[in-house]
N, C-alpha and C positions, 0 to 999 in steps of 0.2 A: 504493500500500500504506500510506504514512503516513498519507492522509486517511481512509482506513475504519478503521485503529488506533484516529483520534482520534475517528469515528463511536464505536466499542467502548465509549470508555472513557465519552464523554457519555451511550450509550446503560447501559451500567452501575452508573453517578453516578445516574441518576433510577431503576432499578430499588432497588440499594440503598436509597433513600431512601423506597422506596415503604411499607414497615413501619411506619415512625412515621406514613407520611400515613395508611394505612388505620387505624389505631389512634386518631389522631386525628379520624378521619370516626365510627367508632365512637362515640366518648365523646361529641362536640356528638349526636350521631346521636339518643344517649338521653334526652341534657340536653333537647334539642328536643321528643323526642316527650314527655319526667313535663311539662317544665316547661308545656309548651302545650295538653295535652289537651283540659284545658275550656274553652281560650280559642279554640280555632279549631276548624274542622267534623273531626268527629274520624274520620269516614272517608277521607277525604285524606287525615288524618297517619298514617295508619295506614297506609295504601298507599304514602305519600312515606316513611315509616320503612322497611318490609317492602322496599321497591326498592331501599334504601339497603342494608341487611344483604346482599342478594340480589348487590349489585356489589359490594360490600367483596369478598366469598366467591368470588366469580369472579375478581375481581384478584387474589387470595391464590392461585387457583388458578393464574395466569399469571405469577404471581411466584417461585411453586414452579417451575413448567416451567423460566421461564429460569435459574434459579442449577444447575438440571441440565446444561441443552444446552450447550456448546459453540458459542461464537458465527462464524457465518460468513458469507459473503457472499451466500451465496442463500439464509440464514433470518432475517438482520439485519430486512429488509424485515419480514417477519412478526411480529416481536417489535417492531421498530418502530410498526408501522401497529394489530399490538391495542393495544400500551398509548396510541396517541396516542387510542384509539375510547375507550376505558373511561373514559377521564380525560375527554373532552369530555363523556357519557353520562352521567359524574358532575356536571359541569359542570351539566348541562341538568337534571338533578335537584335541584341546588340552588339552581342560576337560579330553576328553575319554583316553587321554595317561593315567590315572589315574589307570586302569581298563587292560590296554594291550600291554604298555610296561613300565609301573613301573619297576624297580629293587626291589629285597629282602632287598638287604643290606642295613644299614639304610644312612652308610656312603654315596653310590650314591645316595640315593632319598634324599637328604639334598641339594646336587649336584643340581640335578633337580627343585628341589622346587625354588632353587637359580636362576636359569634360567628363568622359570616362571613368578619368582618375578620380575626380571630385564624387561621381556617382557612387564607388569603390571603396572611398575614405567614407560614404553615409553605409554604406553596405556591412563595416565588418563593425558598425553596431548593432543594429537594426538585423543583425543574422549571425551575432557570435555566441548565442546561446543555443545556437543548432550548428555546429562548427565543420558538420559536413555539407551544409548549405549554402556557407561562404566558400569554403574550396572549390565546392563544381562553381556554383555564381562567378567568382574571380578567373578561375582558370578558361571556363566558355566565354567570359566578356573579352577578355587581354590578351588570352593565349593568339587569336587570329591574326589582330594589330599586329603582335611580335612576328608572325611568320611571316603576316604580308612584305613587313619592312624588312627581313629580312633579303624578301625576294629581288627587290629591288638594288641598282649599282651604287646609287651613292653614299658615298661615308655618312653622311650626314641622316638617311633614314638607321643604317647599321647599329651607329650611335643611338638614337631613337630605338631602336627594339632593341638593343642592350636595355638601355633604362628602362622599358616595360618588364623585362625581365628580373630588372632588380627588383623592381616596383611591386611584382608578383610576390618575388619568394622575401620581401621585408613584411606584406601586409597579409602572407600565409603566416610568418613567425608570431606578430602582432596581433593577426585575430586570436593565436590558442592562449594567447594570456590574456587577452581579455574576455573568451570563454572560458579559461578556467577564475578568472575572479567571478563572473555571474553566475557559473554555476555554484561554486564555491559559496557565494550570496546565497543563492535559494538554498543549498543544503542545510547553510547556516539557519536560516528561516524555517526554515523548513521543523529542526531539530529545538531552534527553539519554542515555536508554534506547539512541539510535543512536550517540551519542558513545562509552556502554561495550563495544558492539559491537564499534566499530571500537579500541577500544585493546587489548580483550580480540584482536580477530581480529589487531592489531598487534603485540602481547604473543606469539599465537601463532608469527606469521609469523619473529618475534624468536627466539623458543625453538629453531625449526627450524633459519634462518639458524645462532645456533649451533652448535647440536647437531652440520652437517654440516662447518662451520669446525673445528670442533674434531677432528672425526674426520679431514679431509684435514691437519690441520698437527700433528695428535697420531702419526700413521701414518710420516711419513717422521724425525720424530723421533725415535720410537722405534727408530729403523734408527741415526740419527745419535749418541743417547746409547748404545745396546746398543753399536756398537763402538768407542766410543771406552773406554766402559771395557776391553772386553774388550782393548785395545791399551794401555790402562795398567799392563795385570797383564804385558803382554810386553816392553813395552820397560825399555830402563836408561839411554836415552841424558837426561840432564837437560833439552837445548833439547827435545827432541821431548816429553818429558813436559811441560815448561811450557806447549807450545802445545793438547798434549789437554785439560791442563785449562782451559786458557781457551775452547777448544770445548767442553768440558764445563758448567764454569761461565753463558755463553754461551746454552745451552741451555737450563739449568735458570734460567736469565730468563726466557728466552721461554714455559716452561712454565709458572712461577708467572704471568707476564699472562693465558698462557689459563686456567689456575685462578683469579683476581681474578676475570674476567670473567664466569667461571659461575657464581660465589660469589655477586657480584651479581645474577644468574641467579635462583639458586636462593631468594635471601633474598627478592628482590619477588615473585615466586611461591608463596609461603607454603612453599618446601618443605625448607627446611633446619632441623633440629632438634638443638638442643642434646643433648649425650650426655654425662650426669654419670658418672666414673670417678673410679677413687681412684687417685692417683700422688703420686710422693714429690717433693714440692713444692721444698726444695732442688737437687735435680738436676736436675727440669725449666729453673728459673730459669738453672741454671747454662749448661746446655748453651743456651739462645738467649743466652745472654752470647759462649759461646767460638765461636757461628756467626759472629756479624758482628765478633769482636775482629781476625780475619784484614781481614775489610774496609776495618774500621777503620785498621787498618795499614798498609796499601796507601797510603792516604789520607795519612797521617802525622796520623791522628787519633787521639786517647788516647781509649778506650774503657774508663771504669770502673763499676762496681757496687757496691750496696752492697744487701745481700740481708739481711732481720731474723733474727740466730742465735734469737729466740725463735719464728721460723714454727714453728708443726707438721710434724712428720717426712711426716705424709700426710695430704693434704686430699684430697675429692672435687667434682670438676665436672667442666666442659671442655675440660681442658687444652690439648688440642687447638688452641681458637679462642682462649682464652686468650695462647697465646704463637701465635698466627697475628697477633694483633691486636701483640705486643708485637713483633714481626718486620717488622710494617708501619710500626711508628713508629719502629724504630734503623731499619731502611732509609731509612725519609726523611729522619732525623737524620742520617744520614752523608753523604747525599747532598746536603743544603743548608746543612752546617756546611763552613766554609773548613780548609784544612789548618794544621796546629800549635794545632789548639781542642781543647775537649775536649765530650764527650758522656759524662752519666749515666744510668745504668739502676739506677732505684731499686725494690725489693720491701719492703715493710711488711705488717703481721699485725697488725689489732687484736680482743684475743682477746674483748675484752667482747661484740664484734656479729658477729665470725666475718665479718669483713669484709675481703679482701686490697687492699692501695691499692697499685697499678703506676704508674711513674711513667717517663715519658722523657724528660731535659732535654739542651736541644743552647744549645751557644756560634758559632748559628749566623744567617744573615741576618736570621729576623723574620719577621714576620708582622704587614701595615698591619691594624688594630681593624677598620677598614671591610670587611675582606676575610677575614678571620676565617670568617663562616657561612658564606660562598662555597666554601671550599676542601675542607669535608667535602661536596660534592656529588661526584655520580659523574663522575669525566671532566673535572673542574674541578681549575684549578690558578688561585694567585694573580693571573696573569698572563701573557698568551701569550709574553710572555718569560722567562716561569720555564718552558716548557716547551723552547721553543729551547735553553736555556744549559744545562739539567739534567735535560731530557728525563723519562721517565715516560708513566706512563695516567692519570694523576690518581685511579684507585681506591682509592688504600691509605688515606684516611683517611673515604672513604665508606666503605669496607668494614668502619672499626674502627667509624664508627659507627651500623651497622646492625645488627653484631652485638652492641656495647653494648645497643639496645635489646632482643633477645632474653634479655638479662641483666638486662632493665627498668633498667640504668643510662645514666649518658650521657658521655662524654668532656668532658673540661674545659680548655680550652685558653688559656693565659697567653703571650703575647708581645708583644718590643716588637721594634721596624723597625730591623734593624742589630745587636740585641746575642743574640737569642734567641729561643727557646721550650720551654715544657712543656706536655707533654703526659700527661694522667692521667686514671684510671679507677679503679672500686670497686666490686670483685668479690665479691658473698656465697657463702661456701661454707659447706661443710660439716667438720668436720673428728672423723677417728677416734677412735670413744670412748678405744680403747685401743691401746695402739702393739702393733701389728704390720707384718710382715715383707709386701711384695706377692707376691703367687703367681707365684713364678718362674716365667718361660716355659720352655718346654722344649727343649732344647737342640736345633734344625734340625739333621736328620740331612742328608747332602749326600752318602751313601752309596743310589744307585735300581740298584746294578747288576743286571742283568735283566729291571728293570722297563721296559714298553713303553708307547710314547706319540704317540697319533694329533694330529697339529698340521694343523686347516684352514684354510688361510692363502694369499691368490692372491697377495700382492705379493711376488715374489721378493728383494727386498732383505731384507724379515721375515721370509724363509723361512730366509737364509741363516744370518740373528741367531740366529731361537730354535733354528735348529739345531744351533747351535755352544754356547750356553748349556746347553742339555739336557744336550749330548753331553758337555760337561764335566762333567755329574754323574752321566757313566755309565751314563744312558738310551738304549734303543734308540729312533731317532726316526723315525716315518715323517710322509712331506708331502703331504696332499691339497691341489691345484690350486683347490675350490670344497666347497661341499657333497655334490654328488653324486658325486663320484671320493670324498670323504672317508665316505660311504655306502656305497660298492662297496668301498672300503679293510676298514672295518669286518666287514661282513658273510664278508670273505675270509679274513682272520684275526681274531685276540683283542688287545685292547689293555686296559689298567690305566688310563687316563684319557685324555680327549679335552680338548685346547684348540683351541676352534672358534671363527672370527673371524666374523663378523655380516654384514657387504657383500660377497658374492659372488657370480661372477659363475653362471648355469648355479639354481643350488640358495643359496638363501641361510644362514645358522648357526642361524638358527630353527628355518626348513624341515627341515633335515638334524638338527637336533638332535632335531624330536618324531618323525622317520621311528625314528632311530637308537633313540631310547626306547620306542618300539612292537615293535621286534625283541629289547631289552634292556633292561629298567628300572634295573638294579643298575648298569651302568656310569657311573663319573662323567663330567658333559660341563662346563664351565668355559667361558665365555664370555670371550674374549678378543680386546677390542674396543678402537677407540678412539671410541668413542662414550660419554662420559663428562661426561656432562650431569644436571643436578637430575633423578634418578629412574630414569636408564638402570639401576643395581644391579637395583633393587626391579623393575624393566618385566622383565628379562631370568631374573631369579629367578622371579619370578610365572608367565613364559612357561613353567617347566619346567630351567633349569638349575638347573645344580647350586650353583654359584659364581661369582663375577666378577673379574674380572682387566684393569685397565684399561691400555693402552697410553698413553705411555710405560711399559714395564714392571720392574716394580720387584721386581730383583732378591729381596730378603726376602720381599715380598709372594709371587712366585713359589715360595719354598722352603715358605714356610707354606702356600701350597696345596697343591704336590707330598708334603709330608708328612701334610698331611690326609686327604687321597686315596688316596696311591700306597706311604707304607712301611708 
């Protein structure tokens, strides 16, 4: 298959190029027949001209066909074998001027030979990717000229087919290196064309790979964080609280790697997109200060801030990625700063550029210069014993700066081996013409009493969770085993919204959900999955839900559905 590819692309290369040659077979075409008419027998040129028009018009003809067809392997031949016939045919028509409308004089066939030559030098581009095409072409156009002048007494033609002679075997030596560089071209092409194949088909393979990791360690997770909370709200005893939330905590590690992981996921995939929003820039800054000040703590690390009283009350961008980025550099700071150090979290506002400059400086081991670019790679750490002693995925600073570049900024990183580092970036935003107040959200009602709720869901550990979750808000809850019991549920009674999980066994959440929509269009169906990869939302939306709902499942996120849908 790759040799007839690279047949394609040579046989391609000389069709494209075939326009300039006929174009230029035209122009000598005419120059030949004004300039020579009363020099040579003017019935020949007339007929070596009319032959000439006649084959232009027919190549133009077969020039058309092919940029229609589709090239394949039982019409290659065909496309091949006319154009090698036309081209010699032309060949033999301008050989044969040699023979039938030569001039005497030697001054015009100098003229000519000129011409020729000029036809020759378009020739061994325009047909060195077929390299047997230019040797008959060259040899049937020049070989004649050489014999004729040969034939003749005076020095002066002798001389003259000498140089047609040289003229030949320089632009035989000429054409094979520049059919060996074009072909050399497409092999290259060729093999890298297979190179993107397989990184794309590897990319693919990757995608999936995730996709189904994430769903088998997002699944029993979801079981493990749903009741530990739910057993924080019951217990009072202190050691047993300490230890849920260190299973708790524990978790939501494990859960931020598999979010790092998709995130890098989703950003070499083109599909993570910035979401400008306006939030009160104060409070944001504040709250990732008092997330990791606990951390800090722990550590017996001073965690302080120094946040600009002239920020704007509310700017718009990212926030989001913003402090996702600023959460991945105090995590690192904390974690490679020694205890009794201290660590800063600086925010600045320069109002002239509407520019925010984040800053995170740590009183912590260093960072060797030489090793500096290495460490914002994905899965790269300074050194394989920075990840023994201090552990990690090495993602948090690839991922700040990937998403720096979505921000067309770049991270700037300052340290020396032993006493520190900062870490900083600068953020263009926007900021509110005029101070106002953000659009309160509305107050999550946690009042469903009467309200009814179809949950499809096979793994009984999740059955037990959301049933217990619901139920505390007063919902009646029924539990489909798969899609199809969650179909015949349906169809038996009425229900107020459906949370339908995706990998089932029997009838999958798809399947069941467009059955369920054909019997009921009005009913909400919520996709409640752990399948939460770059684009699962958008895949499961598009399919016909209503909503999505990713497992581990988030309490809030949960009540904001249920109120959407269901009070």
């Amino acid at each position: 298959m790759k040799h007839f590819n690279v047949q394609v692309k040579q046989l391609d290369y000389i069709y494209n190029n075939v326009s300039n040659a006929l174009m230029a077979l035209l122009f000598l075409s005419f120059i030949i027949f004004y300039a020579y008419y009363d020099l040579v027998n003017t019935r020949y040129l007339t007929l070596w001209f009319s032959a000439n028009i006649f084959l232009v018009f027919v190549r133009t003809l077969l020039y058309l066909q092919y940029k229609k067809t589709p090239i394949t392997e039982e019409n290659y031949p065909y496309f091949y074998k006319s154009f090698f016939l036309f081209t010699l045919l032309g060949a033999f028509l301008w050989g044969g001027g040699a023979f039938f409308i030569f001039p005497s004089a030697i001054q015009y066939q100098m003229i000519i030979i000129i011409l020729i030559a000029g036809l020759i030098s378009g020739a061994v581009v325009s047909l060195a990717s077929k390299i047997e095409m230019f040797y008959a072409y060259v040899l049937v156009v020049m070989s004649p000229y050489a014999y004729r002048l040969l034939l003749e007494d005076s020095d002066a033609s002798k001389i003259l087919a000498f140089s047609i002679l040289v003229y030949i075997f320089t632009f035989l030596l000429l054409a094979k290196k520049i059919s060996n560089a074009i072909v050399g071209n497409m092999l290259l092409a060729e093999e890298l064309q297979e190179k993107v194949i397989e990184a794309n088909s590897a990319n693919k393979a990757k995608s999936e790979f995730l996709s189904v990791m994430s769903h088998e360690i997002r699944t029993p997770l979801n079981a493990i964080m749903g009741f530990v909370q739910i057993l924080l709200k019951k217990t009072h005893d202190a050691q047993t609280t300490k230890y849920l939330n260190t299973i708790n905590q524990s978790s939501k590690v494990l859960t931020n790697v598999i979010n790092d992981i998709l995130d890098i996921t989703k950003i070499e995939s083109g599909k993570l997109v910035l979401e400008s929003k306006e939030f009160h820039a104060k409070e944001a800054f504040e709250n990732v200060y008092f997330l990791y000040e606990e951390n800090a703590k722990e550590k017996n690390i001073k965690l302080l801030k120094s946040i600009d009283e002239n920020i704007p009350e509310y700017l718009v961008s990212d926030i989001f990625r913003i402090k996702q980025m600023l959460s991945n550099l105090l995590s690192n700071a904390i974690k490679f700063t020694p205890e009794g150090k201290s660590i800063y979290l600086e925010i600045s506002f320069e109002a002239q550029t509407n520019v925010l400059h984040c800053s995170v400086r740590d009183e912590g081991i260093g960072i060797a210069q030489e090793k500096i670019e290495k460490i914002t790679q994905a899965f790269m750490q300074a050194d394989s014993s920075t990840t023994r002693k201090y552990g990690g995925t090495g993602l948090g600073l690839s991922i700040v700066t990937k998403l720096l570049a979505l921000f067309h900024t770049q991270l700037h990183i300052e340290s020396k081996l032993g006493e520190g580092s900062r870490f900083s970036f600068n953020i263009p935003v926007q900021v509110m013409q005029k101070k106002r107040e953000l659009q309160a959200q509305e107050e999550i009602s946690s009042h469903f009493a009467g309200k009814k709720v179809l949950v499809a869901e096979d793994n009984k550990t999740n059955q037990m969770l959301i049933r217990i979750l619901l139920e505390e808000l007063e919902l009646s809850v029924s539990i489909a085993d798969d899609g199809a019991k969650a179909e015949k549920l349906y169809k038996e009674d009425s229900f107020d919204i459906i949370l339908m999980d995706i990998n089932m066994p029997n009838k999958n959440g798809t399947e069941a959900m467009l059955s369920i929509k054909e019997y009921d269009k009005k009913v909400p169906i919520v996709a409640l999955t752990a399948n939460a990869v770059a684009g699962d939302r958008e895949k499961y939306i598009s399919e016909g839900f209503d909503d999505y709902l990713a497992k581990p499942i988030n309490n809030t996120e949960l009540l904001k559905i249920l109120q959407k849908y269901v009070s």
